[in-house]
C-alpha positions as CSV (number, residue, x, y, z in Angstrom):
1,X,66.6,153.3,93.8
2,X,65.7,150.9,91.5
3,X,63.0,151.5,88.8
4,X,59.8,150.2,90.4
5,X,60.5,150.3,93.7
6,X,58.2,151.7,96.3
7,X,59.0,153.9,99.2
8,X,57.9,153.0,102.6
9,X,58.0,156.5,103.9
10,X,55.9,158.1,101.2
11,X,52.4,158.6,101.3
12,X,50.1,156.5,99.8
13,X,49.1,159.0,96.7
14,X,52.9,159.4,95.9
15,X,53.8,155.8,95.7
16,X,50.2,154.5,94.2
17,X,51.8,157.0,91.1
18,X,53.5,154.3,90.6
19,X,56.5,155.8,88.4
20,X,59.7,155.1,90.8
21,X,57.6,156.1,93.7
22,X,58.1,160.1,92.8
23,X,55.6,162.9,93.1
24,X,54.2,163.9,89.8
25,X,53.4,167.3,88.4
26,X,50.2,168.0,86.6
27,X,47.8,166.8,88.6
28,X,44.4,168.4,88.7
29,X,43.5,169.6,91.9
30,X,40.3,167.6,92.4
31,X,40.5,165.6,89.3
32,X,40.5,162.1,90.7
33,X,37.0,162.0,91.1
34,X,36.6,162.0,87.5
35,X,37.5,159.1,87.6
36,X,35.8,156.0,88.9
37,X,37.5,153.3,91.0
38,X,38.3,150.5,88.0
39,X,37.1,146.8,88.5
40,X,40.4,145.5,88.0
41,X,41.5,147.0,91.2
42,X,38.6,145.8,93.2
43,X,37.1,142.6,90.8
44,X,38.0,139.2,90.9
45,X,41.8,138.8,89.1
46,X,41.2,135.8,86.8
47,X,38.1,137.3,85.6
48,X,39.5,140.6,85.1
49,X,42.4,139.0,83.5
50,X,40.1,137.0,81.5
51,X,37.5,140.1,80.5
52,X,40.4,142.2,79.5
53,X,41.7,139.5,77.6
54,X,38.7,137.9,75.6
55,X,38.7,141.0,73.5
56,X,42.4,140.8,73.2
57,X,41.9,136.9,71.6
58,X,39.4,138.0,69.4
59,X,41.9,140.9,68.2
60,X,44.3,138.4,67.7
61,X,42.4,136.0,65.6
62,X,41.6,139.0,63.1
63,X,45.2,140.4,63.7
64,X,45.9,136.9,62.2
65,X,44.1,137.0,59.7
66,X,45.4,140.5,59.0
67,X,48.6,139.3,59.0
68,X,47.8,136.3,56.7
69,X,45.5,136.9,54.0
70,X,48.1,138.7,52.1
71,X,50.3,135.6,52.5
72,X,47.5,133.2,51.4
73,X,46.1,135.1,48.5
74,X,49.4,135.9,47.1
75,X,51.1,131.9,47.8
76,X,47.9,130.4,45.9
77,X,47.4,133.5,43.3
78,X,50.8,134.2,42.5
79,X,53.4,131.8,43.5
80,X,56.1,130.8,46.1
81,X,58.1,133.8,45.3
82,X,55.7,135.8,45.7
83,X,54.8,134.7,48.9
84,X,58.4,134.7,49.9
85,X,58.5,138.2,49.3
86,X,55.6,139.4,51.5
87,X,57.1,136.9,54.3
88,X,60.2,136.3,54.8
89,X,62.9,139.0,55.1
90,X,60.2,141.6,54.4
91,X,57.9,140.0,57.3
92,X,61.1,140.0,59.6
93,X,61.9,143.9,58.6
94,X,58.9,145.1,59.6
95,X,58.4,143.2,62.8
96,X,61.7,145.0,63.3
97,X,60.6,148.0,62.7
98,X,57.2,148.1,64.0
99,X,57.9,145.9,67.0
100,X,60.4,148.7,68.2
101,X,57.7,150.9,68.1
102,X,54.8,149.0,69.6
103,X,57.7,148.5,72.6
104,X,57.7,151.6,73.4
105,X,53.5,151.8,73.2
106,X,53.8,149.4,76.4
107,X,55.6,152.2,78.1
108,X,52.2,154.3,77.4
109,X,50.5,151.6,78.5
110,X,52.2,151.5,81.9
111,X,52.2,154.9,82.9
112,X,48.6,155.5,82.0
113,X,47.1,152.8,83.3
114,X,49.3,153.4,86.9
115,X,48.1,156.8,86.7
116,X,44.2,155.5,85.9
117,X,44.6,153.4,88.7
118,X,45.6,156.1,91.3
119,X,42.7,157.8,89.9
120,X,45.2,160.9,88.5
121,X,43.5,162.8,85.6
122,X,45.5,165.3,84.9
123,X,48.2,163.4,84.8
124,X,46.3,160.6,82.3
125,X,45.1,163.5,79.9
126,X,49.1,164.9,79.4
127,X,50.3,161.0,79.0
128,X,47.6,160.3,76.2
129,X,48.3,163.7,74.0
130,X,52.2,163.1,74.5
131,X,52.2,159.6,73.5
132,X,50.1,160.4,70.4
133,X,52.7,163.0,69.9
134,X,55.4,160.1,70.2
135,X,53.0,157.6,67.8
136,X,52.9,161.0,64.7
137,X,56.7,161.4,65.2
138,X,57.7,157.5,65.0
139,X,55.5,157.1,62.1
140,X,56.9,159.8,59.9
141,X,60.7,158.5,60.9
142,X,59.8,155.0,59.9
143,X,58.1,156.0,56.8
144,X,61.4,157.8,55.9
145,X,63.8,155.0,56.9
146,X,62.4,151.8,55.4
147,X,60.9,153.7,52.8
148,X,64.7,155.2,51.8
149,X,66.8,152.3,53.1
150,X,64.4,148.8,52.1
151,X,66.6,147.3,49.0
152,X,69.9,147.8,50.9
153,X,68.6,146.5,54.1
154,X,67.2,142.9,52.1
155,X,70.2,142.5,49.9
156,X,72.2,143.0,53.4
157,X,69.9,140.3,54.6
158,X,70.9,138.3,51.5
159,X,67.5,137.8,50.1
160,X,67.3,135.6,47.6
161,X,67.5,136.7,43.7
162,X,64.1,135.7,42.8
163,X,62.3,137.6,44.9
164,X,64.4,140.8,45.7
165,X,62.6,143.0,43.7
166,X,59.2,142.1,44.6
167,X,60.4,141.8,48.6
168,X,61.7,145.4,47.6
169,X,58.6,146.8,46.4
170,X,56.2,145.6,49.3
171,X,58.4,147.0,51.8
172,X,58.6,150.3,50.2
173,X,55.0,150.8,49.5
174,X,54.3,149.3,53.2
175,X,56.0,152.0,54.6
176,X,53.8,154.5,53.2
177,X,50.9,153.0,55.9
178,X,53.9,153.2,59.0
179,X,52.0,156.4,60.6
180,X,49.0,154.9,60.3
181,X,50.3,151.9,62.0
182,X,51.6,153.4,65.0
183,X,48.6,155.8,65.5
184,X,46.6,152.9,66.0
185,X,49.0,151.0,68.3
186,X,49.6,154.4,70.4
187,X,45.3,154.5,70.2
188,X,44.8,151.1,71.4
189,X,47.3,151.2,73.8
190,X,45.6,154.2,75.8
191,X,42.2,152.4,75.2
192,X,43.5,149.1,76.7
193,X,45.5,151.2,80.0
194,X,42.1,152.5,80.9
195,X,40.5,148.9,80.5
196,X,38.9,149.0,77.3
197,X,39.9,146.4,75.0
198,X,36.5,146.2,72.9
199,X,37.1,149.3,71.3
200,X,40.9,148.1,69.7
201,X,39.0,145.4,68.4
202,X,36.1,146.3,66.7
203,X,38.6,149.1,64.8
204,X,41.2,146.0,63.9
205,X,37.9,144.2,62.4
206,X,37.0,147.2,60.8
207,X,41.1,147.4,59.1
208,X,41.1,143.5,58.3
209,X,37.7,143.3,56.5
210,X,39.0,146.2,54.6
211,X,42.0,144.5,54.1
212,X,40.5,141.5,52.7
213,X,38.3,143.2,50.4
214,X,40.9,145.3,48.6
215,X,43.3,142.1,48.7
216,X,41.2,140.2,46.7
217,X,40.0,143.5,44.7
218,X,43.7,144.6,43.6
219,X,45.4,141.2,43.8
220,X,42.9,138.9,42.4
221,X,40.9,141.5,40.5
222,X,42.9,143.7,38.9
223,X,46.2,141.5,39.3
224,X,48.5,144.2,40.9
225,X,50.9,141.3,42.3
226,X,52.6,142.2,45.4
227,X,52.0,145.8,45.4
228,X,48.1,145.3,45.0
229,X,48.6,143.5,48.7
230,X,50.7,145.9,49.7
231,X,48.2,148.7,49.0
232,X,45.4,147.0,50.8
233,X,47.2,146.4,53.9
234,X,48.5,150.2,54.5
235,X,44.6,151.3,53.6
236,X,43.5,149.2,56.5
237,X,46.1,150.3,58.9
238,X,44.5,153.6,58.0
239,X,40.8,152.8,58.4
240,X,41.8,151.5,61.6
241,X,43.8,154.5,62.9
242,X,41.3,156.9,61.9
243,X,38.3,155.2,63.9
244,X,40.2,154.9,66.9
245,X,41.6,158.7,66.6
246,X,37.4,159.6,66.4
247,X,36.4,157.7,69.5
248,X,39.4,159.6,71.3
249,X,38.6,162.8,70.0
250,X,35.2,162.9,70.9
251,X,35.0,160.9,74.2
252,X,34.4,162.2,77.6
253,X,36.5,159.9,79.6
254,X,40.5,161.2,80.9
255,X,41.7,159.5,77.3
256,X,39.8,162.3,75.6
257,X,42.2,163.9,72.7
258,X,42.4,167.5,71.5
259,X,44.6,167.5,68.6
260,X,45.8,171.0,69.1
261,X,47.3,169.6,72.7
262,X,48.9,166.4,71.1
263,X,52.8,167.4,71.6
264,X,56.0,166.1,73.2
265,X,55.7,167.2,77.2
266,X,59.0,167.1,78.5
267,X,57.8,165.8,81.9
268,X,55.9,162.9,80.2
269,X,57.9,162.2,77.4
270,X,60.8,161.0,79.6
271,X,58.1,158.8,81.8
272,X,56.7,156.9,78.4
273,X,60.3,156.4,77.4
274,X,61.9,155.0,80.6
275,X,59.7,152.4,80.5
276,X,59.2,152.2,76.5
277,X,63.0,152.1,75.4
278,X,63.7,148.9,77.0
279,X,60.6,147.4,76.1
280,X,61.2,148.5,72.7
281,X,65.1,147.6,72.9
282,X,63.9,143.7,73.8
283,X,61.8,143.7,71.0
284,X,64.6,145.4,68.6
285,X,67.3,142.7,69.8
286,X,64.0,139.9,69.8
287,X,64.1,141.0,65.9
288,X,67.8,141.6,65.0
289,X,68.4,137.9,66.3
290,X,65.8,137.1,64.0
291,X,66.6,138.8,61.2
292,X,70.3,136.8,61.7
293,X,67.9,133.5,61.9
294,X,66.3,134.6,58.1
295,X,69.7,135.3,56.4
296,X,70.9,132.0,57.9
297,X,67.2,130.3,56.7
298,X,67.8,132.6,53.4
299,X,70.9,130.4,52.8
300,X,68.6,126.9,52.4
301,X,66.5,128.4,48.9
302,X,63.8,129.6,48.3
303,X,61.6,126.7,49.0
304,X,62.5,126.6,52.2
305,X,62.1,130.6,53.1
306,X,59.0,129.7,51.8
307,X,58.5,126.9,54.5
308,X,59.7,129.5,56.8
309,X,57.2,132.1,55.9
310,X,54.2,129.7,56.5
311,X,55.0,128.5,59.9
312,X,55.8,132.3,60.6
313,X,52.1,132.4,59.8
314,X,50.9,129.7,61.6
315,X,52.7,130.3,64.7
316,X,52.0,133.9,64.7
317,X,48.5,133.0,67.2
318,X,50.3,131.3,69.1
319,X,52.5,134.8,69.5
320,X,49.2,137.1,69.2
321,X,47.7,135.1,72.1
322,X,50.7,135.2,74.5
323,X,51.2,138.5,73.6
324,X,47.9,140.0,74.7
325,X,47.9,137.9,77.6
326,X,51.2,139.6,78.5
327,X,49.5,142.8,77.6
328,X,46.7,141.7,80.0
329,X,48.8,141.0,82.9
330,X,50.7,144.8,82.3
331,X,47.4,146.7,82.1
332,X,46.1,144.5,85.4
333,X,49.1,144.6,87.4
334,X,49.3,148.4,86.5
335,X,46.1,149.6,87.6
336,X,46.6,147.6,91.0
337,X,50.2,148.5,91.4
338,X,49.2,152.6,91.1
339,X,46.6,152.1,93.0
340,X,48.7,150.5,95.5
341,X,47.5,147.0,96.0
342,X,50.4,145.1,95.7
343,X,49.1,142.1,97.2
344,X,46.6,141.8,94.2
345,X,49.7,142.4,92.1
346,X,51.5,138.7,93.1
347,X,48.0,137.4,92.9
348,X,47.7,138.6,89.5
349,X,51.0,137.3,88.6
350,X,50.2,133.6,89.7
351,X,46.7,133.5,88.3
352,X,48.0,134.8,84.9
353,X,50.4,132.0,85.0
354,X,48.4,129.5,85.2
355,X,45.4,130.4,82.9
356,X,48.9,131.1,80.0
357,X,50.2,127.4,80.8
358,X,46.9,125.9,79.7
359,X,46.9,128.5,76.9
360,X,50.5,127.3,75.4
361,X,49.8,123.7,76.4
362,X,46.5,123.6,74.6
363,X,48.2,125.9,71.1
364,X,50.9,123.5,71.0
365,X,49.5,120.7,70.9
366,X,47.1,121.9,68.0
367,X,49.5,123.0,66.2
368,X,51.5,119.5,66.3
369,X,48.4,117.6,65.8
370,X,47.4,119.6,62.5
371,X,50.8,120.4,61.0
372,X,49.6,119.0,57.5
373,X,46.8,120.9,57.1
374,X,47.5,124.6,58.9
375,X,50.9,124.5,56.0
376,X,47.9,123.4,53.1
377,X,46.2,126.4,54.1
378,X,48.7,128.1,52.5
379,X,50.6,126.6,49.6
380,X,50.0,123.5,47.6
381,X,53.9,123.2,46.4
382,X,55.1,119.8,47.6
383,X,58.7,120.8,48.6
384,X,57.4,123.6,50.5
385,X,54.6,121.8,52.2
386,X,56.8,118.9,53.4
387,X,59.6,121.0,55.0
388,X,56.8,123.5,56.4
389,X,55.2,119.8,58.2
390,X,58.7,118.9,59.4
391,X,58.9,122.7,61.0
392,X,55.8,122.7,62.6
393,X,56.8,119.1,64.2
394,X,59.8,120.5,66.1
395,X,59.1,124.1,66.8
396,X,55.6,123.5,68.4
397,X,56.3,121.8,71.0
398,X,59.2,124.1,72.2
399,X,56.3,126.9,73.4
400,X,56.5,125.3,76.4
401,X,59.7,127.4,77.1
402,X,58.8,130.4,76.7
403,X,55.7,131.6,77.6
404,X,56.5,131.9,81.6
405,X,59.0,134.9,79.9
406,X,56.0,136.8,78.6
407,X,54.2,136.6,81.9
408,X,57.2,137.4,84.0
409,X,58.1,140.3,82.5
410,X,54.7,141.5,82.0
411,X,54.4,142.2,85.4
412,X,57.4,143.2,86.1
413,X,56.8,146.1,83.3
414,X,53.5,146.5,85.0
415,X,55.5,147.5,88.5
416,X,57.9,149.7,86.7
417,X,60.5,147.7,86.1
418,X,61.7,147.8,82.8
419,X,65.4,147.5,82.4
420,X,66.4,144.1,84.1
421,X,63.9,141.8,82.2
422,X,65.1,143.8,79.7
423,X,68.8,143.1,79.8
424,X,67.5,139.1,80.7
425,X,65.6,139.2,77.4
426,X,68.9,141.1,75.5
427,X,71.3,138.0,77.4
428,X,68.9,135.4,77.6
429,X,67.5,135.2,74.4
430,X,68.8,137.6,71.9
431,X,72.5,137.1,73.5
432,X,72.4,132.7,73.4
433,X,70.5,133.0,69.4
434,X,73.6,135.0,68.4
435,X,76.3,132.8,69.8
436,X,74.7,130.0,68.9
437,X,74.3,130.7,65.2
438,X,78.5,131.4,65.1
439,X,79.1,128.3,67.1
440,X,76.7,125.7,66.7
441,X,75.3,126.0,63.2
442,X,78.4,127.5,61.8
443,X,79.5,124.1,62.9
444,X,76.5,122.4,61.3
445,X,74.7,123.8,59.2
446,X,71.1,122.7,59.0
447,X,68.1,123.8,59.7
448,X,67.4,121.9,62.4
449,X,69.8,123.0,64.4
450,X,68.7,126.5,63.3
451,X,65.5,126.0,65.0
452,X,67.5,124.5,68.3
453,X,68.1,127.9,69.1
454,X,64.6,129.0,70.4
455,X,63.8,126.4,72.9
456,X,67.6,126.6,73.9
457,X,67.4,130.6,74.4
458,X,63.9,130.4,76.1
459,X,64.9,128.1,78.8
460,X,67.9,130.2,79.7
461,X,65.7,133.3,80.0
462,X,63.2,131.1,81.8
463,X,65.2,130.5,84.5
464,X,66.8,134.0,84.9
465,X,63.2,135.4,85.1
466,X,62.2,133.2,87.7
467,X,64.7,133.8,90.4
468,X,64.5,137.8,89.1
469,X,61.2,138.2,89.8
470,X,61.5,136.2,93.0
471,X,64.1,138.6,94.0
472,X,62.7,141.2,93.1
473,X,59.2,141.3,95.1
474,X,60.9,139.9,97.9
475,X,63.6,143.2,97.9
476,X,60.8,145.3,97.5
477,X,58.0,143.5,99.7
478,X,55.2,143.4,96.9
479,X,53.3,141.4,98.7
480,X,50.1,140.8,101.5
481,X,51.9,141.9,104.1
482,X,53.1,144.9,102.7
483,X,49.8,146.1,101.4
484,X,47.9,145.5,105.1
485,X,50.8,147.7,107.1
């Protein structure tokens, strides 16, 4: 049977598991009542949806500026090559790398928070040490890989001249902070399965106002260029990582971490990864088609990588906020889905739509209105500031074809079912962007038609994850009816 699907003959403990339906080992005899019955299986959705996520937007508004202060302090500090260098083809490398790795964080996500929801401690406890086992592991591989392999991989990606070395330099000394990095994904991942997305927060705070501090103290201070930025932002991803590796360490609650028991289970390790691997897959082939996007936006100069780099900065709320509201949808569908209330799960689903259409509608729109000034923010060059505005003008309305992907397949992962929205997002998206950039702008070559490939890809996976997730509760009978027999 498919991945996801429930059982009708099985009891209502096995299937409220929620991984395929199958009984799990390593639950404690007893254990449940540790632990409470959560409000998002027994609240009102929207509000759930909403309390989970308010801490979520206010992560993503200091993930933001996380993100961006290195960007502005270096543009208006150093220069346009500089700021190329910490953005462009170094931005997209890393949210290769690291985006791989926070997909396979949403497979933690799922099978904790299906287990919190079916009230399975035993089960939650093995989940959280093995995925922190995962997070140790993918950090030291990173740090090896990008660290070893950064010059090749930007001249492969045909950075320009001017800024290779610096581009080279940032990347390498970034991926000292990798384990760092995915500790605290892997952390606020468990937090946010269990319901807690306060907690994620107030660590990210604690990481950017470090990271603003030492920006301005080794960049503006003691004038360490691009490495003095680079240096700040692994010592926050630290700060964060450590704080959120206390609370778990000495909390109470299932997600409580002994770091002599943090190694790869071989029961749980394949559960993380079945739903993981093609989360982290989209995200890999989301990147690669990017990363094809920046050596064909690498061929324009560097004032328009520059461009580039600020509306990757601008935009990036608008991808923060979809992103946690996707990550709000998983974790609410989860909980309800293990603990077997799939009629609450559709209700979800529809509720989540809505409240992320008046999200997009309302980001798009600011960011159309104030083009001028959100590019300002971050570079005075004229060139750059005048191809950033013309950007802005045609990519922001186009979020108006995507975001019903992120909700879609957010509760489809939520459910279990990783590997068709998966293979969607690889067609859909990745798949069109790819064929697109041989045909079309091989064919024509400007940047405009560079940029036609997102709405054009998004409305394509739209549509295929539409009648998919259709299909798919109607095959499986997640709905009212199924949860009153």
């Amino acid at each position: 049977m498919e991945e996801g699907n429930i059982k009708n003959t099985e009891t209502e403990q096995t299937s409220a598991a929620g991984i395929r339906g199958e009984t799990m080992p390593g639950n404690e005899a007893g254990s449940a009542s540790e632990i409470k019955e959560s409000r998002m299986v027994t609240g009102v959705l929207w509000q759930q949806l909403l309390l989970f996520f308010v801490p979520l937007l206010a992560g993503t508004f200091f993930q933001l500026l996380y993100n961006t202060v290195d960007a502005i302090i270096v543009g208006q500090f150093i220069g346009k090559e500089a700021l190329s260098a910490v953005g462009g083809a170094t931005a997209t490398l890393i949210n290769l790398f690291v985006g791989f790795f926070v997909g396979i964080t949403s497979g933690e996500t799922v099978v904790v928070s299906q287990f919190y929801g079916a009230r399975r401690t035993g089960d939650v406890r093995k989940s959280v040490h093995t995925g922190m086992a995962i997070a140790v592991w993918g950090g030291v591989i990173l740090t090896v890989v990008v660290g070893g392999l950064a010059e090749i991989m930007l001249e492969a990606m045909s950075t320009p001249a001017d800024t290779l070395e610096w581009s080279t330099q940032y990347l390498r000394i970034y991926a000292a902070g990798m384990i760092g990095n995915m500790v605290y994904n892997m952390a606020a991942s468990i937090l946010r399965a269990g319901g807690d997305s306060r907690r994620p927060f107030l660590y990210l705070v604690a990481g950017t106002l470090t990271n603003v501090v030492l920006d301005c103290l080794f960049v503006i201070a003691f004038h360490w260029g691009v490495a003095g930025a680079a240096f700040a932002t692994i010592f926050s991803q630290y700060i964060s990582a450590v704080l959120a590796l206390i609370y778990l360490s000495r909390t109470t609650e299932c997600f409580h971490i002994s770091f002599r028991r943090i190694r790869l289970d071989p029961v749980y390790v394949p559960k993380i990864l079945r739903i993981g691997i093609p989360a982290a897959l989209q995200s890999l082939m989301y990147s690669f088609s990017n990363v094809l996007i920046q050596v064909a936006v690498n061929g324009f100069g560097t004032d328009t990588v520059a461009a580039w780099t600020v509306w990757g900065k601008v935009d990036s709320i608008f991808w923060m906020i979809i992103g946690s509201l996707g990550l709000a949808t998983t974790t609410v569908v989860g909980q309800n889905f293990g603990a077997g209330k799939y009629g609450r799960v559709r209700k979800c689903a529809r509720e989540a739509y809505l409240i992320t259409f008046l999200f997009t509608a309302s980001m798009s729109t600011f960011f159309y209105t104030l083009r001028d000034p959100l590019v300002r923010i971050f570079t005075s060059d004229p060139d750059v500031v005048r191809l950033g505005v013309e950007i802005a003008g045609f990519m922001a309305p186009t979020f108006l074809t995507y975001f019903t992907i992120e909700i879609l397949s957010g509760t489809l992962r939520g459910m279990g079912d990783a590997l068709i929205p998966t293979l969607i997002t690889v067609l859909g998206v990745c798949g069109a962007r790819i064929v697109w950039l041989f045909t079309a702008v091989a064919a024509n070559t400007t940047m405009k038609m560079v940029m036609y490939c997102y709405p054009i890809s998004w409305s394509i996976s739209t549509a295929a994850f539409i009648f998919y997730y259709f299909y798919y509760v109607r095959k499986h009978q997640i709905s009212e009816d199924r949860a009153a027999a």
